[in-house]
N, C-alpha and C positions, 0 to 999 in steps of 0.2 A: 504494500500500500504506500510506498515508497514515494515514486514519481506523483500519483495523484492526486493525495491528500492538499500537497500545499498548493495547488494550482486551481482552475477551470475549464472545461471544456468546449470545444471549438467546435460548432454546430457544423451537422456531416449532414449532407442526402445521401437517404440509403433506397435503392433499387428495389423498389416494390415487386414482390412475387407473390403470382395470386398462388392460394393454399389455404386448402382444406384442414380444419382440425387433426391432427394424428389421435390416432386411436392408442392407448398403449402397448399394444405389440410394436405398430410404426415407431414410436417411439424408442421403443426398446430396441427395433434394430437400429434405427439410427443413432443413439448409446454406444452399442456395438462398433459400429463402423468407423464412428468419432474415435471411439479409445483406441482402436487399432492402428488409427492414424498419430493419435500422440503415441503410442509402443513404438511403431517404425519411425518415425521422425524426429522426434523431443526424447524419447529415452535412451540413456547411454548404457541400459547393458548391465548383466553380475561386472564385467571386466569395469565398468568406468561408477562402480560401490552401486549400481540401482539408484541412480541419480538421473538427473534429468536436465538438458539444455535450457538456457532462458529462451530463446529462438532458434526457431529453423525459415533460413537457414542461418550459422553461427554469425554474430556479427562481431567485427573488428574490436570491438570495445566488451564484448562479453567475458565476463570469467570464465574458468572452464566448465564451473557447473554450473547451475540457478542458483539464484537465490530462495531463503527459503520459504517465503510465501509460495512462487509458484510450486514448490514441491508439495506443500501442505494440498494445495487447491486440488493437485498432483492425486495426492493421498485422498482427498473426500473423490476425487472420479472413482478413483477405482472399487472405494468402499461400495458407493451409491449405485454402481454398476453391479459390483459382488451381490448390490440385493435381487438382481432380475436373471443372475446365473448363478450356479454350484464352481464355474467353473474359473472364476475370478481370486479365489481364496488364498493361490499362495501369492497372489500378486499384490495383497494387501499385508499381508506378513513383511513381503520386501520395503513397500511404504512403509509401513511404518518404524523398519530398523532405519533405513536410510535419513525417516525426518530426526532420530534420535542422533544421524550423526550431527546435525547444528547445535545441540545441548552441551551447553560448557560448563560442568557440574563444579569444575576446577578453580572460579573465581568467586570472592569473598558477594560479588552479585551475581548467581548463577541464573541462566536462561537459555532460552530457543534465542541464539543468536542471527541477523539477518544474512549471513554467511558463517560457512563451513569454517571452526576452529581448528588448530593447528591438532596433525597432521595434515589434514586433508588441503585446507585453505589457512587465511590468515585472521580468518574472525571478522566480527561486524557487532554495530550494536546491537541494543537487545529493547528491539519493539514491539511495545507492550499490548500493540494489536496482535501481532505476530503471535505471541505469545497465548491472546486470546481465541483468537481460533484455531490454532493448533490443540489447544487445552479440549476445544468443543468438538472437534474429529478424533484426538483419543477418547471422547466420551462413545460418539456414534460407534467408533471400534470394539468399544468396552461392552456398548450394547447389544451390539452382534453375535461378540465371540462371547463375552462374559470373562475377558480376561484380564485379570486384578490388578497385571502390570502396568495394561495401559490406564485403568484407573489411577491408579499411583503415580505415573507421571500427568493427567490431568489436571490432580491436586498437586503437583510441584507448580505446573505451568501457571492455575492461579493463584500461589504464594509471590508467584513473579509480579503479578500484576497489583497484587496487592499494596506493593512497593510504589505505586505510579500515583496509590491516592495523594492528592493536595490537601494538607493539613494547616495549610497557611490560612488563617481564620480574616485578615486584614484584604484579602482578596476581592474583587467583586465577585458574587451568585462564589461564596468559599466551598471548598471541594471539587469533586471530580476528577477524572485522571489523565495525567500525563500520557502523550504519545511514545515519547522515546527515552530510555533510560539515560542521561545524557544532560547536564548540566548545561547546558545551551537550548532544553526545551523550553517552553515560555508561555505554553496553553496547553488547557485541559481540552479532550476533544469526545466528541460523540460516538466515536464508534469503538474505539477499546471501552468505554463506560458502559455502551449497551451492551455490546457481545461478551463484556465479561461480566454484567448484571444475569447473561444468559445462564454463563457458564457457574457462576457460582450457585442461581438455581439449580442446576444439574446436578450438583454434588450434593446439595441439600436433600434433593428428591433420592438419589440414590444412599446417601450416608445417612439421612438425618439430624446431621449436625446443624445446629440453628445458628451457629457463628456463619455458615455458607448463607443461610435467608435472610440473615442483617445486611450481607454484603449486598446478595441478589434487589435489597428491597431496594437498600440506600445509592446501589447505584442508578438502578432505573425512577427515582424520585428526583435524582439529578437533573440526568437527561431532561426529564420532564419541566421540573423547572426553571433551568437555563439554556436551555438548547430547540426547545421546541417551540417553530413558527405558527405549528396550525395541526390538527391532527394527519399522524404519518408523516410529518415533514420537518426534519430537526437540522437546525443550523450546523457545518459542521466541526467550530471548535470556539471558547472563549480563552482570550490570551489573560497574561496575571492581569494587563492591567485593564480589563474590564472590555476591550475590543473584540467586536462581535466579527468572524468569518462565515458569512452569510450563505458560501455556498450549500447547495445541496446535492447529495447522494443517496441511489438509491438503497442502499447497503444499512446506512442509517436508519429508513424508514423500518425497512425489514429486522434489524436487529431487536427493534423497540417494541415492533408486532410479537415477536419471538421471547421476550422478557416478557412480554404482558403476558401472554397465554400461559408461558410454564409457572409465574408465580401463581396464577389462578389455580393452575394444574397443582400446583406444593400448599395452597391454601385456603380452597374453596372460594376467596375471595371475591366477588360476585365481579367488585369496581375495576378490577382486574382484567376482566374478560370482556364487561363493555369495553375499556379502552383501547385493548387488543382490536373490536372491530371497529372503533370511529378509526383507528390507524391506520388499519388494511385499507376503511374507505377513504378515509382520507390521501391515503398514497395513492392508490389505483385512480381515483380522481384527477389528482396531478400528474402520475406516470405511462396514465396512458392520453393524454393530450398530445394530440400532432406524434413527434420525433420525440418527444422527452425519454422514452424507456430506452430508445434506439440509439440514443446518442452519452447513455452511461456503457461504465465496463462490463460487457459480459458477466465478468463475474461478481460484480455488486451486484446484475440484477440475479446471480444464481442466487443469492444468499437471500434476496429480497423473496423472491419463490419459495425458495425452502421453507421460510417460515410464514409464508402463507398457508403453503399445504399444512403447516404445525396446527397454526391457527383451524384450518379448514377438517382436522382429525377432531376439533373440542367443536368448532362452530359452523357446520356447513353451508359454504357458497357456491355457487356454482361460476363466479365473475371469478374465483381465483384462478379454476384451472382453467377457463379458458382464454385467460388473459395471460397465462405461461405460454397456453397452445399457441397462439397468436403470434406470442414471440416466438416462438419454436420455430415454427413453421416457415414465416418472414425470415429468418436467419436461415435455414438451410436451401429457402428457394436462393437468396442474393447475399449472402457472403461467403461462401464457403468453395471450395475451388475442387468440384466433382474427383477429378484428377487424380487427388490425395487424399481425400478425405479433408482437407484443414480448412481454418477458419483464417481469412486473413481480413482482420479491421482496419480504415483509413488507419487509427492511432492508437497508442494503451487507453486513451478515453473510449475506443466503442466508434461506433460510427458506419460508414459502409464499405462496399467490401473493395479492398485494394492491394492486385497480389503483388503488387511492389513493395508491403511492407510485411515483415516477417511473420510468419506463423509464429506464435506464443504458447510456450505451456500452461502461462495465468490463462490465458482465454480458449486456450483447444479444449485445458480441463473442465472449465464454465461449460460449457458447451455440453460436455460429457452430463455434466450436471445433471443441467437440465433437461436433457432429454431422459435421461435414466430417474429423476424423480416423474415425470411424465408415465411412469411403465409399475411403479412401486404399487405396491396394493395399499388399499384405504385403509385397512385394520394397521402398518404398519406405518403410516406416518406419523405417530405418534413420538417417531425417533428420527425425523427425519433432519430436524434441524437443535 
């Protein structure tokens, strides 16, 4: 979340293709087809650790490997895929050793650093978004397989983040949390507050520990009252000194939908679940006018999805899923280059399809995404996001 966060994006026409709803078999084969194209293009292989290129093809200024967002994004394809086959399982096994190689357990501030620590590479800092969704894909892992490891690194990953809360009481709208661990940060921002509001409901719901639902509550109380323009639409970050960064993402809306619903889910909470749907209506009001969905990153809007369908397992709509379908389907009529299987966007903001700029693993995986949440069965999105 690197290049995006501090910027805004530069409005794209995108090449309209007429298309039909996918049914979730369509779906699911084109799931299929997507991941097979990030395995042959973007993956490096047992020989290069089961790591994954930033683009294909490599560009001049690239490390050898990704960074670790796209790896994580990387990691929930393959998961979200493993749900609609048997036959995905040890390729999730390899994700999730490979995202453990970014974890630098060796420093007095341990975390999911934003590159590979020594040996592999020379380390990166440690972003505390980063950190937060990574923490919420060892959950989905954990949900799947039931395996205690990745549990236990979930709860490392949100001890990390825990370190990001702003304690400085002299602040404007005081608390909330830091983007990057890095003494040069200078604003709390919306989307490590919500997806780790998410994440430490999650371990609430699975541990019981009520020190996780203090966290889950007080950071999505945050968000709420200093970040949020209108329902589903949260501004996305305030600086110490009280300066508003007005931009909006879709990532944001979705994260907040996704806090609202699971603390409802951990406490019957009634006010909970209403504002889980003014949020979802509220977003989808705004994100689907003209170009707006079309012109975020793939994978903000995967994450905006996912936790719709969360939302849509406690509260059903029928505007959620066909407003993935939509995108779905507009995406692989006009940006994707038949060829390869790959998606190639005007820019890392999204936008339409232009095969002059490279294939991504952040967006080949989105992709993967969403078509493979498109294919999931309705009793299981309950774990979706």
């Amino acid at each position: 979340m690197r290049k995006l966060l501090a910027g805004s994006l530069v409005a794209a026409t995108v090449i309209t293709g007429a298309a039909t709803p996918a049914r979730a078999s369509d779906a699911g084969t084109r799931a299929r087809q997507s991941y097979e194209a990030l395995q042959r293009y973007l993956y490096q292989g047992p020989d290069g650790h089961d790591l994954f290129l930033e683009n294909y093809p490599k560009q001049p200024t690239d490390q050898q490997h990704s960074y670790v967002w796209p790896l994580r994004e990387a990691t929930a394809a393959t998961v979200s895929i493993a749900e609609t086959s048997g036959r995905y399982r040890k390729d999730v096994k390899d994700r999730f050793a490979a995202l453990q190689l970014y974890w630098n357990g060796d420093s007095a501030r341990p975390g999911y650093e934003s590159y590979l620590p020594p040996p592999l590479g020379g380390g990166g800092d440690i972003y505390y978004d980063d950190n937060a969704v990574i923490g919420l894909e060892l959950i989905r892992g954990y949900e799947a397989s039931g395996d205690r490891t990745l549990l236990q690194r979930a709860k490392q990953a949100f001890a990390v983040d825990t370190r990001a809360w702003d304690t400085d009481t002299s602040r404007a709208c005081p608390g909330g949390m830091a983007w990057v661990d890095n003494p040069a940060n200078n604003f709390r921002a919306a989307n490590v507050t919500g997806l780790s509001s998410e994440l430490a409901t999650h371990l609430f719901r699975i541990t019981h520990d009520r020190d996780y639902l203090a966290w889950g509550t007080r950071l999505y109380a945050w968000n709420r009252k200093c970040l949020q323009q209108s329902p589903g639409l949260y501004w996305n970050d305030i600086g110490y000194d009280g300066t508003v960064n007005k931009t909006l993402w879709s990532y944001n809306s979705g994260s907040m939908i996704g806090a609202a619903t699971l603390l409802y889910q951990a406490t019957g909470t009634r006010s909970y679940l209403d504002n889980a749907v003014a949020d979802a209506n509220g977003a989808l009001d705004h994100w689907t006018q003209g170009d707006n969905l079309y012109n975020q990153p793939a994978i903000f809007n995967a994450i905006l999805f996912n936790n719709l369908l969360l939302l849509d397992s406690v509260r059903h709509d029928p505007r959620y899923r066909s407003t993935i379908e939509r995108y779905a389907d507009r995406e692989w009529a006009s940006n994707r280059d038949s060829a390869t299987g790959l998606f190639h966007f005007q820019s890392s903001g999204g936008g339409a399809y232009d095969p002059a700029f490279p294939a991504q693993t952040l967006e080949q995986s989105a992709m993967v995404q969403i078509y493979a949440a498109l294919a999931w069965k309705q009793g299981d999105l309950w774990r979706i996001a």
